[in-house]
C-alpha positions as CSV (number, residue, x, y, z in Angstrom):
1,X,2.2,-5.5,-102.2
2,X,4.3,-8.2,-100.2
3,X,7.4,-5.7,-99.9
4,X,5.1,-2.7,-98.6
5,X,3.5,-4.9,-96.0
6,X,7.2,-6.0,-95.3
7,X,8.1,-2.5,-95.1
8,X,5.4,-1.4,-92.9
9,X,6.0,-4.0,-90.0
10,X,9.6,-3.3,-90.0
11,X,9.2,0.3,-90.0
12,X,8.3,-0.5,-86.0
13,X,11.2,-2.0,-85.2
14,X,13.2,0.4,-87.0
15,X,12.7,3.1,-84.8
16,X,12.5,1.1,-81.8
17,X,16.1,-0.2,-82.5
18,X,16.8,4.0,-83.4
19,X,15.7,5.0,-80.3
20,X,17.8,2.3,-78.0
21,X,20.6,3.2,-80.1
22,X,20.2,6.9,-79.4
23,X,19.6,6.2,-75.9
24,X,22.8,4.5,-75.5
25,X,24.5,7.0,-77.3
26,X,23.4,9.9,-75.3
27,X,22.5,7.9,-72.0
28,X,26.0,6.3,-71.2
29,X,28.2,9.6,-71.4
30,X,25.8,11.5,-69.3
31,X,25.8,8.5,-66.7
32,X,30.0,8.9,-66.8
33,X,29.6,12.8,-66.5
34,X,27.5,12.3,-63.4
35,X,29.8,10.1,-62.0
36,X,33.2,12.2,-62.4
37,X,31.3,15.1,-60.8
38,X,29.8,13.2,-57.9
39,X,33.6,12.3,-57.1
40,X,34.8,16.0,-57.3
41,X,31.9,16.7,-55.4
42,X,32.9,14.1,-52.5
43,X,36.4,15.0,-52.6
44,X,35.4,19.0,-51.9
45,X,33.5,18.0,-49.1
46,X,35.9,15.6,-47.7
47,X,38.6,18.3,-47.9
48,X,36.5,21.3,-46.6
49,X,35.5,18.9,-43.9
50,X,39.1,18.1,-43.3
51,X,40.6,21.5,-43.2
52,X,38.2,22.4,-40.5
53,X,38.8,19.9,-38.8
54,X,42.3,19.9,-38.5
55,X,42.5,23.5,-37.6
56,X,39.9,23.3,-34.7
57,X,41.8,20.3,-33.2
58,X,45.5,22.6,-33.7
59,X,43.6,25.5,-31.9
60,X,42.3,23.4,-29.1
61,X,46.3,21.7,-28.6
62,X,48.2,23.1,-25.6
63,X,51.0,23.5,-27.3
64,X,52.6,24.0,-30.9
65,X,54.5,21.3,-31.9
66,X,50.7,19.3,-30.4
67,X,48.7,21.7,-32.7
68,X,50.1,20.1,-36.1
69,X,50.0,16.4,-34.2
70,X,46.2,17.4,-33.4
71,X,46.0,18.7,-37.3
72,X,47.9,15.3,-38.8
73,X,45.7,13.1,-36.7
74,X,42.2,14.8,-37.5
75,X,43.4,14.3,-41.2
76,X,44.4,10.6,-40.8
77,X,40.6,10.5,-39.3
78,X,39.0,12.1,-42.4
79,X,41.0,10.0,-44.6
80,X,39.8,6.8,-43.2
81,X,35.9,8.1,-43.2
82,X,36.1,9.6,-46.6
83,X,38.9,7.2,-48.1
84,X,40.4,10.6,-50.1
85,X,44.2,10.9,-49.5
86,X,44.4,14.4,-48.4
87,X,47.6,16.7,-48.3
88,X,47.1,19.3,-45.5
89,X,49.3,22.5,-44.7
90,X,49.2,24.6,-41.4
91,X,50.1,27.7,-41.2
92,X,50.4,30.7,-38.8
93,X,51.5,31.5,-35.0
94,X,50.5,29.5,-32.5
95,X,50.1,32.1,-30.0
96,X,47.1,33.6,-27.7
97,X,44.5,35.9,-30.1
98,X,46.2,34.5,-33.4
99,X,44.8,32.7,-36.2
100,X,46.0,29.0,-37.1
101,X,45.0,28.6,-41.0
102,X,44.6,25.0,-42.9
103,X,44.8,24.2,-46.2
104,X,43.8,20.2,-47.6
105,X,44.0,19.1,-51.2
106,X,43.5,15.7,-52.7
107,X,43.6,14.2,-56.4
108,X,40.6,13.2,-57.9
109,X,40.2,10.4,-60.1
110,X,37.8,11.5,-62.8
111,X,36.7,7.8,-63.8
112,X,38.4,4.8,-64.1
113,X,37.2,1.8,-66.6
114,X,37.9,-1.8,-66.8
115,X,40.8,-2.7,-69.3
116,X,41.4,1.0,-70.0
117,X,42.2,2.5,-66.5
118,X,42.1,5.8,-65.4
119,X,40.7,8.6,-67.1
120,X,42.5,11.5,-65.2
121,X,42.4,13.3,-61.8
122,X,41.9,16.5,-60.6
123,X,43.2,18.4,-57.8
124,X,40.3,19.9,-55.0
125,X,41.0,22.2,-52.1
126,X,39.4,23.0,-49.0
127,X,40.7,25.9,-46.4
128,X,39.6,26.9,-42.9
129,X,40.8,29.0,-40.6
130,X,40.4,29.3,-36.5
131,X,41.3,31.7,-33.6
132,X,44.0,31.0,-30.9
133,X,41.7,32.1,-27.9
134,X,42.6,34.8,-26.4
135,X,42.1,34.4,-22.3
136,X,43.7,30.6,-22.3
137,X,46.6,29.3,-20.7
138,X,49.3,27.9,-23.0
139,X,51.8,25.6,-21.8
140,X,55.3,26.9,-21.6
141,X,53.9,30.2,-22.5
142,X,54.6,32.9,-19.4
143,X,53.3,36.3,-21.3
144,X,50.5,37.6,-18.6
C-alpha cells in the first residue's frame, strides 16, 4: 500500500513537470518564429517607407544630378530612424510630366543567438514611384 500512495502523490508532479516540459518545447520556437517575422515585418516597412521617401524628395529636386542626392539623403535618413541598411535604385527621366521610380532592399537577419550567431537573412523590397510635375520650372531646362 506504501508504493500506491507513493505513486499517487507523484502522479501530480508528473504531469506538472509534463506540461512545463511541453510548454518549453512548443513555447520557445513559436517565441523565435514571432521574432524572425517581426524583423521581416520592420524591414518591409522600413523599406516601403524608404522608397517613398526617396522618390518624393528626387521629384521635388530642381535638378537631376539633385534628384538622386535628394534620394541618397532621404535613405541615409531612414537608415538612421529604422537602423536597416537599405540599397536603393532610381530609375527613370528626370524631365517635366515623367515618372521617377525607386526601388530599396535590405537583408534581414532572421535571428541571431548567443554563442551560435546568426541564423540567416532575407532579402525585403519596397518600390514607389512619383510624377515629375508637369507645369514646373526645371533648372537648366529651356523646353516652354
Amino acid at each position: 500500500m506504501t508504493l500506491l500512495r507513493k505513486l499517487r502523490r507523484e502522479e501530480g508532479e508528473l504531469g506538472l513537470v509534463s506540461a512545463l516540459l511541453l510548454l518549453t518545447g512548443v513555447l520557445l520556437p513559436i517565441m523565435f518564429i514571432v521574432v524572425a517575422f517581426a524583423r521581416i515585418e520592420q524591414g518591409r516597412l522600413a523599406a516601403a517607407q524608404a522608397a517613398r521617401d526617396a522618390v518624393r524628395a528626387a521629384v521635388e529636386a530642381p535638378t537631376a544630378t539633385g534628384a538622386q542626392q535628394a534620394a541618397d539623403d532621404a535613405i541615409a535618413r531612414a537608415q538612421m530612424q529604422s537602423g536597416v541598411p537599405l540599397q536603393l535604385r532610381l530609375e527613370g527621366t528626370f524631365a517635366r510630366g515623367t515618372a521617377l521610380h525607386a526601388e530599396t532592399s535590405a537583408q534581414i537577419d532572421l535571428a541571431s543567438l548567443p554563442f551560435i550567431g546568426q541564423l540567416g537573412t532575407i532579402t525585403v523590397h519596397g518600390s514607389a514611384a512619383a510624377p515629375v510635375d508637369t507645369y514646373r520650372s526645371l533648372v537648366g531646362d529651356s523646353s516652354p
